[in-house]
N, C-alpha and C positions, 0 to 999 in steps of 0.2 A: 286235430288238436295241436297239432305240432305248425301248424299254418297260425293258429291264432296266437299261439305264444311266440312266433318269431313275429307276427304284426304288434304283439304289444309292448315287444320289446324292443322295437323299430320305434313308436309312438314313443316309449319312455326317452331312447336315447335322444330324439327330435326333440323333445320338452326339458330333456336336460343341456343340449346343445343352444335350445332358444333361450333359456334362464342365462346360461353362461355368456351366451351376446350382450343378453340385456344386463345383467351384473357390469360387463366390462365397456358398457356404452354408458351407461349410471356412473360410474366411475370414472370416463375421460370426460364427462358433461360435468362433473364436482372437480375433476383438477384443473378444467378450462373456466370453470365460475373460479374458484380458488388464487389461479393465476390471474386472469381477467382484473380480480379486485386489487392482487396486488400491482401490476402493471400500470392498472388503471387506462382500459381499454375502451374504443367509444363502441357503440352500439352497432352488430354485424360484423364486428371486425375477429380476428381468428388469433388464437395466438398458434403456429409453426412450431416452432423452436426456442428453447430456451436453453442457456447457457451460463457456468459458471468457473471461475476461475480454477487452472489447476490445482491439483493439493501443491507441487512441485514452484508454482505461479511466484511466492515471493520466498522461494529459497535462501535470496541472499538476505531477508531482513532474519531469517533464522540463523544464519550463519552469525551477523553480529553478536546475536546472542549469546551463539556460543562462544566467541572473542572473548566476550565480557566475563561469561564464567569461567575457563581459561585461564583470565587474570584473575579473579580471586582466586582460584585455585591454588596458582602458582603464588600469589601470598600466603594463604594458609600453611602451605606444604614449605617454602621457604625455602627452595632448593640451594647447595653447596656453591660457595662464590670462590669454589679453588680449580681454575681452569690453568689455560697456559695464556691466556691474552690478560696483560694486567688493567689496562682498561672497562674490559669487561668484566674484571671481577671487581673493581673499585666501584660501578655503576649500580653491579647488583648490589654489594655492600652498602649504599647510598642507599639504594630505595627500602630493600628489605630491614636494614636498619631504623631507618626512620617513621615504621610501621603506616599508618593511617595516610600520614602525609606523602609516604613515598606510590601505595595505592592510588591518594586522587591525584597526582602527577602524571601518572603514566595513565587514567582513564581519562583525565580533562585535554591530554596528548592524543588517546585514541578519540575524542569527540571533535577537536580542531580538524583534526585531518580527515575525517568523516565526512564533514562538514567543508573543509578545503575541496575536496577532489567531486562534490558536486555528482554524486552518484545515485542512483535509484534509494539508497539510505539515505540520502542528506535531508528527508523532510524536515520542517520542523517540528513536529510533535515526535517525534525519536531523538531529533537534539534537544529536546526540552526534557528526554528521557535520559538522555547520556547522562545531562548535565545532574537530574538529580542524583543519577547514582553514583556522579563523580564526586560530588561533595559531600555524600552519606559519612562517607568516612571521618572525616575530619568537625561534622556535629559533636561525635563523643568529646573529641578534646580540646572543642571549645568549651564546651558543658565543665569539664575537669578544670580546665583555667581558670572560667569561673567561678567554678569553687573556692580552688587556690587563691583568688585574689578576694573574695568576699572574707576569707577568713580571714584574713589580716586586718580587717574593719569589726568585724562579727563575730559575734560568739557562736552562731552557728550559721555557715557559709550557705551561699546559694547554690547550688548546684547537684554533682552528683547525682542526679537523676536517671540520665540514659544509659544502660551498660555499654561496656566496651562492644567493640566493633569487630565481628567475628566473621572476616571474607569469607570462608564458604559458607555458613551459613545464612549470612543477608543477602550475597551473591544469586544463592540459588533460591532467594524468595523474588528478589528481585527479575532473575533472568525467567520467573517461573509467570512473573505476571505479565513480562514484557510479550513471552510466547502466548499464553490467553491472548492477549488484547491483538498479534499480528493475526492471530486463525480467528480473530470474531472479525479484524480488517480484512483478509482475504473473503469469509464468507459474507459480507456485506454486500458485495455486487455482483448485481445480478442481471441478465441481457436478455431480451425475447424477440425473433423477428417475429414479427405479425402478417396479415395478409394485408395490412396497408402500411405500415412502416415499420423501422427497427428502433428497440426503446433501450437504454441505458440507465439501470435504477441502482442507488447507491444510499444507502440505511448501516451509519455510524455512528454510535451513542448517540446525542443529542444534532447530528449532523443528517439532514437530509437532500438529494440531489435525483431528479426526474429529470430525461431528455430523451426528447423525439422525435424524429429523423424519418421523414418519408421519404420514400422510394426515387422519385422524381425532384428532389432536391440531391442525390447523389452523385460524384463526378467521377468518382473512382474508390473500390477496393483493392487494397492495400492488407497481403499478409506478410510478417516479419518474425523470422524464425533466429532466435538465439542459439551460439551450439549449445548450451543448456536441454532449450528446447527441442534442438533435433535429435538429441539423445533418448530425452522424458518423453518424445509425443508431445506435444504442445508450441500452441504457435499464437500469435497476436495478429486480429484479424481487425483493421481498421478501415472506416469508411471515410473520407473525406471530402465535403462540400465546398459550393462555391465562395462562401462565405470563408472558409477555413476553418471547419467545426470537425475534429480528428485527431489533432495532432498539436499537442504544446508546445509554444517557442519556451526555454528557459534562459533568459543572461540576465544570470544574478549580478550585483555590484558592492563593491564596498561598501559599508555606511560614511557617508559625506560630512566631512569635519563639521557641518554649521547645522546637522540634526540632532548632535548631542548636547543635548542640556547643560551650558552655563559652561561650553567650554568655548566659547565667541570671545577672542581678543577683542579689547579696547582699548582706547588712549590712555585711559589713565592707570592701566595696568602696569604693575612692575616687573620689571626682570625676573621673580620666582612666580609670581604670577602668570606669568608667559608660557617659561617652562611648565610649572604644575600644570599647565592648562595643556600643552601640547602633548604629555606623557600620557594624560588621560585618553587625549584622540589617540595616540598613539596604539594605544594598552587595547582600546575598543575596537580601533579597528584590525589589531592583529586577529581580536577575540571573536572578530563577525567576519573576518573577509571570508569571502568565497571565490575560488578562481569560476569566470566567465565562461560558458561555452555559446557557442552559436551555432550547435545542433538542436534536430528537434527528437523528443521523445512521447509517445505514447501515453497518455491519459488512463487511466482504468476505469475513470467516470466515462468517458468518452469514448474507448473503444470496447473489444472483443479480448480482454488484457489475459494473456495467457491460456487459452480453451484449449480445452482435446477435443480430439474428432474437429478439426477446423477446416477442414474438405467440405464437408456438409454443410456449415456453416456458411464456408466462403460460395459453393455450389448456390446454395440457395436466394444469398442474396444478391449472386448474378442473374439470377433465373428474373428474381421480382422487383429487380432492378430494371431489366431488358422489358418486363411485363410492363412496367408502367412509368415509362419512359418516353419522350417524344420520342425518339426514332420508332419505336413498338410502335405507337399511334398512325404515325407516318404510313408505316409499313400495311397497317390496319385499313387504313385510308386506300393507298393503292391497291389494296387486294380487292376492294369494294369498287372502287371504277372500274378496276379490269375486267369484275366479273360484269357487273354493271353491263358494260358493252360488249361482251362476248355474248351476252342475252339479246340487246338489240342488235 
C-alpha cells in the first residue's frame, strides 16, 4: 500500500513539474511573440536580450528640474536681502522687488546658459520648455497692462483675466509635468540583441525611430562609463560601424546674420535703419548662440544609452559579433580543410 502511494505521488509531482515546464515555456513563447511584434523581427530570428535605460540614465535632466523649482521657491519664500556684501543685497532687492519680471530674468538667464554650455540638456525641446516657463511669469502682467491701458479708452477694460502668478505653485505644476514627460522620454527606448542583429527602437509621443544593425556590419564595441555611472551601476554600451552609425558628431553654430528675416542691409537703408537692423542680429544671436564642441557623444536612439548589467550586454554582443563575422567564417573555413585532409 505504502508502494502505491509513494508511486502516485511520484506521478502527481512528475505531472505537476510537467504543467510547470509547460506554463513557463507558454509564457517565454508569448513574451518572445510580444517582443518579436514589437521589435519587429523577421522570421526565425530570436530575440536574446533586451534592454532599457537606467532609472538613474538621465539624472541630470531631473536635476534641471529641480533648479527650476528652487527658483520659485526662492521667489515665493523671498528670502532677507540684509547680508554683509552690498551688491548682493542690491541684486537680490532688484529681482525679488520687481516680482514676475525679476523671476523670468534669472529663468530666461538659467535657459541661455543651458543652452550656451551645450550639454546633455541643451536639446531643443527642454529649451522650448525653459523658454515657456521663463515667460509664464510675465503673461500675468501683460494681461494687467492691458487692462490698464483699455480702460483709459473703455468703460470696461480688456483684460484682467489670468490670476496673478504664484511661483510655487505654477512652479510645481510646471516642474511636475516637465518630470512626467523626462520618465515617459527615458522609458521610450528600448534595445534587443537578437540572434541576427542588434535593434534600436525609440516610441516618443508622436515621434518614431527603428534601427537595425547586424552583426557583420560591426567594427567595434565601445562601453563608456560616467563617475555617475560607476557609482549607480550603469554604463553606455555602443556599437559602431563602418559607415559611422554609433556615435553623434555635435558643432552647433551661431545663427548667421543673413538667415534672419528682414534684417539684410541694403543701399538704400539709413543710418537707423542700419543700426535697428544690426541690434536685432545682434539680440538673436546672443539669444541662440551656442558655444561649439568638436566632441562626439552618444545617441540614445543609437546606442546601449545607460543600461545595467552592461557586462552581459557587452559579453554577448562580442560573442555574436565574432559568430558572425568574416574572421569566424574564415576560421570555419580552415577548420573544414584541415580536417578535410587529415581524412585523406
Amino acid at each position: 500500500m505504502s508502494e502505491e502511494t509513494t508511486t502516485a505521488d511520484t506521478e502527481t509531482e512528475a505531472a505537476a513539474l510537467a504543467e510547470t515546464k509547460a506554463n513557463e515555456a507558454a509564457k517565454i513563447a508569448a513574451d518572445q511573440a510580444k517582443l518579436g511584434k514589437k521589435f519587429r523581427i523577421i522570421a526565425g530570428e530570436e530575440i536574446l536580450l533586451t534592454k532599457r535605460p537606467s532609472t538613474f540614465a538621465f539624472l541630470n535632466l531631473y536635476a534641471l528640474g529641480l533648479l527650476v523649482l528652487a527658483i520659485h521657491v526662492m521667489f515665493e519664500l523671498e528670502p532677507g536681502t540684509e547680508s554683509e556684501n552690498f551688491l548682493v543685497d542690491l541684486l537680490a532687492t532688484a529681482l525679488f522687488t520687481s516680482g514676475s519680471f525679476g523671476l523670468t530674468a534669472v529663468m530666461l538667464f538659467v535657459t541661455w546658459m543651458n543652452r550656451l554650455m551645450n550639454v546633455s540638456t541643451s536639446g531643443r525641446w527642454v529649451t522650448v520648455g525653459l523658454l515657456i516657463v521663463s515667460l509664464a511669469p510675465s503673461i500675468a502682467l501683460v494681461d494687467d497692462l492691458l487692462l490698464f491701458i483699455t480702460n483709459l479708452f473703455m468703460d470696461e477694460g480688456v483684460g484682467g483675466i489670468i490670476p496673478d502668478y504664484q511661483p510655487l505653485l505654477f512652479g510645481s505644476v510646471f516642474v511636475a509635468i516637465y518630470t512626467a514627460l523626462v520618465f515617459y522620454f527615458q522609458r521610450s527606448f528600448h534595445y534587443a540583441i537578437t540572434s541576427d542583429a542588434i535593434i534600436f527602437e525609440h516610441s516618443f509621443l508622436l515621434s518614431r525611430s527603428h534601427r537595425r544593425i547586424l552583426f557583420d556590419r560591426i567594427s567595434e564595441v565601445v562601453v563608456q562609463r560616467s563617475p555617475m555611472g560607476t557609482l549607480l551601476g550603469f554604463a553606455t554600451v555602443t556599437v559602431l560601424t563602418d559607415s559611422g552609425v554609433g556615435i553623434v558628431e555635435e558643432s552647433n553654430v551661431p545663427v548667421v546674420n543673413h538667415t534672419i528675416p528682414g534684417t539684410k542691409e541694403s543701399e538704400n537703408d539709413n543710418a537707423a535703419e542700419k543700426v535697428g537692423k544690426g541690434l536685432i542680429r545682434t539680440i538673436v544671436g546672443i539669444m541662440t548662440y551656442q558655444r561649439t564642441i568638436r566632441t562626439v557623444r552618444p545617441d540614445p536612439k543609437h546606442c546601449m544609452y545607460n543600461i545595467r548589467k552592461w557586462e552581459k550586454a557587452k559579453g554577448l554582443l562580442n560573442e555574436m559579433h565574432k559568430k558572425n563575422s568574416q574572421s569566424h567564417l574564415l576560421s570555419d573555413l580552415k577548420d573544414t580543410i584541415v580536417a578535410a585532409a587529415s581524412e585523406d
